[in-house]
C-alpha distance (Angstrom), angle and dihedral (degrees) to the residues before:
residue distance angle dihedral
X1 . . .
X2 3.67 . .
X3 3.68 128.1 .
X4 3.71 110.6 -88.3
X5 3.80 77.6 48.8
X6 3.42 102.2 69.7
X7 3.76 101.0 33.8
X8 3.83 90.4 60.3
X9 3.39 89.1 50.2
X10 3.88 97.8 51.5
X11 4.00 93.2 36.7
X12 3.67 83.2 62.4
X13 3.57 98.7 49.3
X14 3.74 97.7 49.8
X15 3.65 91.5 40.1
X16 4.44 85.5 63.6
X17 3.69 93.5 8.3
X18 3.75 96.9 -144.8
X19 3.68 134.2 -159.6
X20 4.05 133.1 -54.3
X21 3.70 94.5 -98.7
X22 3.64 80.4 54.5
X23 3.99 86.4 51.5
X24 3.76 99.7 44.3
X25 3.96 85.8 43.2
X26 4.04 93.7 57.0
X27 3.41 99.2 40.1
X28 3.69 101.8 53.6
X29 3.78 81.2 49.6
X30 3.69 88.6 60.1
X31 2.95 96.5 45.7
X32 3.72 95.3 59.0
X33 3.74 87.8 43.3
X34 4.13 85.0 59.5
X35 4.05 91.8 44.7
X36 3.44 92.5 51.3
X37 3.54 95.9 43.6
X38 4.13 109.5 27.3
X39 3.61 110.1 68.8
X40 3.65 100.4 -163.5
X41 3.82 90.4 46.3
X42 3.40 95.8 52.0
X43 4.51 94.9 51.6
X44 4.17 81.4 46.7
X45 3.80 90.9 49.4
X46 3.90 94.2 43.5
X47 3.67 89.1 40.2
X48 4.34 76.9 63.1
X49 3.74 102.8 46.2
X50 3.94 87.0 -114.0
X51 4.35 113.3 128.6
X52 3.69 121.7 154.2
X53 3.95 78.3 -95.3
X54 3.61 96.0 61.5
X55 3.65 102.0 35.3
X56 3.98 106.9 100.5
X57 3.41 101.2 169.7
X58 4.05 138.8 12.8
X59 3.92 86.8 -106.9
X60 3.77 80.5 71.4
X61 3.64 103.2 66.6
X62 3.83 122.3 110.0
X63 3.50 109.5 -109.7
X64 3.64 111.2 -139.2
X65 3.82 114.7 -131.9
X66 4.40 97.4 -108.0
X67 4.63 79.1 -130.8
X68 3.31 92.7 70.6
X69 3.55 95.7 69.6
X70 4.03 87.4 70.6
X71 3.84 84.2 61.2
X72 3.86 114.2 32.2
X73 3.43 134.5 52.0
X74 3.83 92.1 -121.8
X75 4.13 99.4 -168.6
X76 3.97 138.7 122.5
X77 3.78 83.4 -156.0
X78 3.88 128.3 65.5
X79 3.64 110.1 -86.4
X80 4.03 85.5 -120.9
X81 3.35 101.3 51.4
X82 4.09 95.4 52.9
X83 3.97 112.7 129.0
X84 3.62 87.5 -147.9
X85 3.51 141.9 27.3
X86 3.76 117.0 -152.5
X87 3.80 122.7 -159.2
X88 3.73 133.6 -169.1
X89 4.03 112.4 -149.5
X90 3.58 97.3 -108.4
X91 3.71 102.2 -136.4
X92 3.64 88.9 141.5
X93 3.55 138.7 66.8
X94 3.94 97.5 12.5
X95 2.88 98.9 -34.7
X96 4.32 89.3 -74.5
X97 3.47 106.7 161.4
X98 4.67 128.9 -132.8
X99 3.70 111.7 -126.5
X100 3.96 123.8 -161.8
X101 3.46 121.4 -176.5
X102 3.63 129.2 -149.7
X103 3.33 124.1 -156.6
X104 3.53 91.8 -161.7
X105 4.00 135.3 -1.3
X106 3.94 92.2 -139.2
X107 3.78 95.7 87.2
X108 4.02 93.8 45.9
X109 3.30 101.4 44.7
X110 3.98 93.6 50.3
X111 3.85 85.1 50.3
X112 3.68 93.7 59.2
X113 3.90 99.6 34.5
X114 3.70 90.2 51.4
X115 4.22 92.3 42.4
X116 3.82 95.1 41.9
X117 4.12 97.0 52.0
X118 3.79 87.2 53.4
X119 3.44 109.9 40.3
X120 4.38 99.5 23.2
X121 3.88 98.0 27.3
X122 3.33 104.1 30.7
X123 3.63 105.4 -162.2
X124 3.52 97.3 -35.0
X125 4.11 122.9 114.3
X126 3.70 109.2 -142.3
X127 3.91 130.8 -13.9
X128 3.77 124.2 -167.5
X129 4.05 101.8 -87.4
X130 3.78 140.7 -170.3
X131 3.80 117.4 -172.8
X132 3.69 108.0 -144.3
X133 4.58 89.4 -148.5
X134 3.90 142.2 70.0
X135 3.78 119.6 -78.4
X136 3.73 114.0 -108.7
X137 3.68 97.4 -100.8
X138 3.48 84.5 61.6
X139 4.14 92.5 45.6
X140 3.82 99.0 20.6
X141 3.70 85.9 168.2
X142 3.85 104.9 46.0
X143 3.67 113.9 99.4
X144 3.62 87.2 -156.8
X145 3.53 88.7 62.1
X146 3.45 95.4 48.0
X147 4.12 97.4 52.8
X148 3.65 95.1 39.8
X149 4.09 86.4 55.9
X150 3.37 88.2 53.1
X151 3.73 92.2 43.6
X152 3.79 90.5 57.7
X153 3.83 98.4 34.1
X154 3.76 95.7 46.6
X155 4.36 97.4 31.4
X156 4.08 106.2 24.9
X157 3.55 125.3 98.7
X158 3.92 120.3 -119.4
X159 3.74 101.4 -75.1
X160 3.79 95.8 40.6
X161 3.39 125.8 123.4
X162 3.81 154.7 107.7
X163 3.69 122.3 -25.2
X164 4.11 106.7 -173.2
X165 3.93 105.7 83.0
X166 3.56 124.3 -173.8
X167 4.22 87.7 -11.5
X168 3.55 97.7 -47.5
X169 3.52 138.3 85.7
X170 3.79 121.5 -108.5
X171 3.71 105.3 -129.6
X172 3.60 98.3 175.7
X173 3.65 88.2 58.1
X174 3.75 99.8 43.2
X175 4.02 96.4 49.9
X176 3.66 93.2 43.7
X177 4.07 85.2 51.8
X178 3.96 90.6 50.4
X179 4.15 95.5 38.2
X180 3.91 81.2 58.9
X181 3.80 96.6 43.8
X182 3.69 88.8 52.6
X183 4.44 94.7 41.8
X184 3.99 88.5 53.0
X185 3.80 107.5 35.1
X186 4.05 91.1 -120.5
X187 3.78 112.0 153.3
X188 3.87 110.1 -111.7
X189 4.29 131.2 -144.1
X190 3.52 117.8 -162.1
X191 3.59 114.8 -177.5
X192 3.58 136.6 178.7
X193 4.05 157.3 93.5
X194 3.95 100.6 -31.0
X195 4.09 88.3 -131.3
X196 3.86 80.9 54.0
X197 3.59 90.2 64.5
X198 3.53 92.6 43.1
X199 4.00 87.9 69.0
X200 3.66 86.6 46.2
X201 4.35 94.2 53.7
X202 3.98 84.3 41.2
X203 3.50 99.1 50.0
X204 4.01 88.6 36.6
X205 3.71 82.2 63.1
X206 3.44 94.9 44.7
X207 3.77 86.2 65.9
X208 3.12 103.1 34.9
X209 3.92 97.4 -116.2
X210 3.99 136.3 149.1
X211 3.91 127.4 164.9
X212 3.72 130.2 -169.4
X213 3.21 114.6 -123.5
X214 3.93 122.5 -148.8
X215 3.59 127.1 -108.1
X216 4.30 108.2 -84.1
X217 3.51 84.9 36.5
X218 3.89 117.1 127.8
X219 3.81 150.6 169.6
X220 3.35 124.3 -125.2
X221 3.93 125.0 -158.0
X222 3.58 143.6 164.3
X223 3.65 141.4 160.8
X224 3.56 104.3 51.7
X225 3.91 116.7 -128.9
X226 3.90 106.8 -92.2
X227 4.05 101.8 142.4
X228 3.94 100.4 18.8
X229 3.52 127.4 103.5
X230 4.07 101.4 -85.6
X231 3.62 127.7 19.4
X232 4.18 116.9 -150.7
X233 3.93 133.4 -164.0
X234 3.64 103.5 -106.6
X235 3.92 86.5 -130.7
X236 4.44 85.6 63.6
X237 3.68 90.3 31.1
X238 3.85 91.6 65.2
X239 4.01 96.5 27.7
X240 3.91 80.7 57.8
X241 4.13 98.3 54.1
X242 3.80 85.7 44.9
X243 3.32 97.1 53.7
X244 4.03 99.7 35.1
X245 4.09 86.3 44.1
X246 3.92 104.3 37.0
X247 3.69 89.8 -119.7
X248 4.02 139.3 134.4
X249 3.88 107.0 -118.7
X250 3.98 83.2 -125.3
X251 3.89 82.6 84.4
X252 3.64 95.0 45.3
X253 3.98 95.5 99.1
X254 4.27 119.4 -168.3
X255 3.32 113.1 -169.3
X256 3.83 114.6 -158.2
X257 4.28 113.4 -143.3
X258 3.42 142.8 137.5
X259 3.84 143.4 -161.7
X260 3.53 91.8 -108.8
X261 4.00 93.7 61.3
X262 3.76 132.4 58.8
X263 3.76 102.6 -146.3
X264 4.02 137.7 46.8
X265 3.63 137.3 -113.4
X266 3.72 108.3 -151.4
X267 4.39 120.9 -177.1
X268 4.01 119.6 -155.2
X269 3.31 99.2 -102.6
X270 3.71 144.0 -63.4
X271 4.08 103.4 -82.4
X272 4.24 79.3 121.6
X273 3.91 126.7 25.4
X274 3.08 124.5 -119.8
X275 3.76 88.2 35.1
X276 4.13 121.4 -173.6
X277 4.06 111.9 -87.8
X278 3.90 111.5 -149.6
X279 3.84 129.5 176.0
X280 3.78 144.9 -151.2
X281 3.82 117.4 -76.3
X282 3.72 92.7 -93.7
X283 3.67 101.9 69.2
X284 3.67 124.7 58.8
X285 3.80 128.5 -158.8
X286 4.02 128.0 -137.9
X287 4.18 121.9 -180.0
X288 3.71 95.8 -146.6
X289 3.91 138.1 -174.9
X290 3.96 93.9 -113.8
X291 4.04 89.1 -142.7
X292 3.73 94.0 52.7
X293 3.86 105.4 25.4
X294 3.85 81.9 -128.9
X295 3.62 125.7 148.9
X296 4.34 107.6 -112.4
X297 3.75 108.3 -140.9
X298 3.78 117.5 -78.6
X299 4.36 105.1 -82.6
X300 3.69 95.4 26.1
X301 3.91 117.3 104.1
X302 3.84 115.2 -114.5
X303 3.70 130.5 146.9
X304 4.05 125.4 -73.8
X305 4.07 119.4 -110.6
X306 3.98 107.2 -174.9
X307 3.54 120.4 -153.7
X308 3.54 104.1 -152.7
X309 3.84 123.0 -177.7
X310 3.87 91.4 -176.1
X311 3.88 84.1 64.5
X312 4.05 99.0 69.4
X313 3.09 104.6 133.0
X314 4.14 101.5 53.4
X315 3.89 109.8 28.5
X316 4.08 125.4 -34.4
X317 3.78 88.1 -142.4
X318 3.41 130.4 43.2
X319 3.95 128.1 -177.3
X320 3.79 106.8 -141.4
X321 3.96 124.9 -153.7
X322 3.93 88.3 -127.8
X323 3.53 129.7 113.6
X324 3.99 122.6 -130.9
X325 3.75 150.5 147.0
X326 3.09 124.7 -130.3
X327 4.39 114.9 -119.5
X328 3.47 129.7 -176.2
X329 3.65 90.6 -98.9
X330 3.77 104.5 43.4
X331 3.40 124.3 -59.7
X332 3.84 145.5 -55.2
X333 3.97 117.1 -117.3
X334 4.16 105.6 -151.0
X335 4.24 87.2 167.7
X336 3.57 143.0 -115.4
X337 3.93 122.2 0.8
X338 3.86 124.2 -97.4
X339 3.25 134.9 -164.6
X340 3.88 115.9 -21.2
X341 3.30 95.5 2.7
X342 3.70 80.8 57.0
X343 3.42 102.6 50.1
X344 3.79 89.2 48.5
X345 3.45 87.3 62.0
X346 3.98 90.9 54.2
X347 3.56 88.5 50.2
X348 3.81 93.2 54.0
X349 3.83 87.3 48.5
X350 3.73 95.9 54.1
X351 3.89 90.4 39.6
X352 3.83 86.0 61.5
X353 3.22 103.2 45.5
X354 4.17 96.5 49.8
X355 3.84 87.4 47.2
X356 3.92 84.5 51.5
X357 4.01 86.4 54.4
X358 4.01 79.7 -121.1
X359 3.80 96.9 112.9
């Protein structure tokens, strides 16, 4: 199956999102795609007794371990030739940086456009919008950068746009924007980094300021705030935007992504924390034992393997290093593994990487 191929194929399922066979279907298809095409995948997937041959079901995919990213060039597509280059930060681990590559954007960007009008919109067209993180010429690198463009290009009103400016936030701009959301009833998006919007609720305290935002209105987070300057409990976190913004937490929205995906999980708000993350029908979730790749019963906390069509040209299934159980509605995120869950993951790293003849 060659390139074009595939796309076509999954542009058309995300476009009408079809049924499971549907699902099961495209992913084993790109998963061959990958072992034909994705060297290192393909040892680590021998190295597992799993060939297109032998893989029955999507649940059968090797997940690879979301670490090795920093270390391989994960990509059915010469490195060169990539569209796009994602990068995680690189606060971890010295600082060594995960690469994805896309071999084109076309696939991605459908996946979030289609994902963020259901789940973030929710029927409406455009809502006034400030985005709360650098443009992408100024991050040409950062996913985030690149969906919350889109996000603003493809879902603001005329007006909208970025509000950090040569690496700091324009306050000026952003409380006039909110003062004039609140005078004339017009539903308000605020979007951005969630340690972003802890500057804004610290320096909205700092002056003494609170708006009431009307009904539609929402904030929109992601990220979390390991690394940055202050770290909140997501129960004061989202008291704090209600309060500063006038808002139920049931329209403060986190969406939970990473570099080393191509689609968005999204919960329903924040009325309870943790709340239940669910995605698009074009990823699936597992809550696996990270030694065995084994699902853990249904309840009990494992870690989270994706399986993410939208992610074709890298690897189909990634194991993550977060925590979760597994609901009836998606899946609860409780945050980064510890201790043996932890080391499991470790273990699945180097596992990888010697089956990839890389270690």
């Amino acid at each position: 199956m060659q390139c074009d191929e595939i796309t076509s194929e999954l542009l058309n399922f995300i476009l009408e999102e079809d049924n499971a066979e549907t699902f099961d279907s495209l992913a084993k298809k790109v998963f061959a795609y990958q072992f034909g095409n994705n060297l290192s995948y393909a040892k680590f997937a021998r190295s597992r007794g799993k060939t297109p041959r032998t893989v029955k079901t999507w649940t059968d995919i090797p997940a690879v371990p979301i670490n090795a990213f920093k270390t391989l060039d994960l990509t059915c597509c010469a490195p060169a030739d990539a569209a796009a280059i994602f990068m995680t930060s690189g606060t971890t681990q010295g600082g060594i940086r995960g690469k994805n590559y896309h071999s084109t954007l076309r696939v991605y960007d459908a996946s979030m456009r289609q994902n963020f009008a259901a789940r973030v919109m929710q029927g409406k067209k455009r809502i006034d919008m400030g985005i709360l993180f650098p443009t992408p010429e100024v991050m040409p690198n950062s996913s985030l950068a690149h969906y919350l463009n889109l996000a603003v290009s493809d879902f603001g009103s005329p007006g909208s746009g970025h509000l950090i400016t040569d690496g700091s936030i324009n306050f000026d701009r952003l409380i006039s924007e909110l003062r004039q959301a609140e005078a004339t009833g017009t539903p308000y998006a605020l979007l951005g980094a969630s340690f972003s919007l802890v500057h804004v609720l610290d320096e909205f305290k700092r002056q003494g300021l609170t708006v009431k935002l009307p009904e539609e209105s929402l904030i929109f987070d992601t990220g979390g705030f390991k690394g940055q300057s202050r770290e909140l409990d997501l129960d004061e976190f989202y008291d704090a935007l209600s309060s500063t913004f006038g808002m139920p937490r049931s329209r403060c929205i986190n969406m939970y992504g990473m570099t080393e995906l191509g689609t968005q999980f999204y919960d329903n708000g924040n009325e309870a924390c943790p709340s239940v993350k669910s995605g698009p029908g074009w990823i699936r979730t597992q809550v696996v034992n990270p030694l065995s790749g084994m699902s853990v019963p249904k309840g009990e906390k494992g870690i989270l393997a994706h399986t993410d069509l939208a992610n074709f040209n890298s690897a189909v299934t990634i194991l993550t290093e977060d925590v979760g159980i597994e609901t009836d509605d998606g899946f609860l995120l409780l945050g980064r593994a510890e201790g043996t869950q932890a080391q499991g993951c470790s273990l699945a790293v180097d596992e990888f990487l010697k089956a990839a003849g890389s270690a």
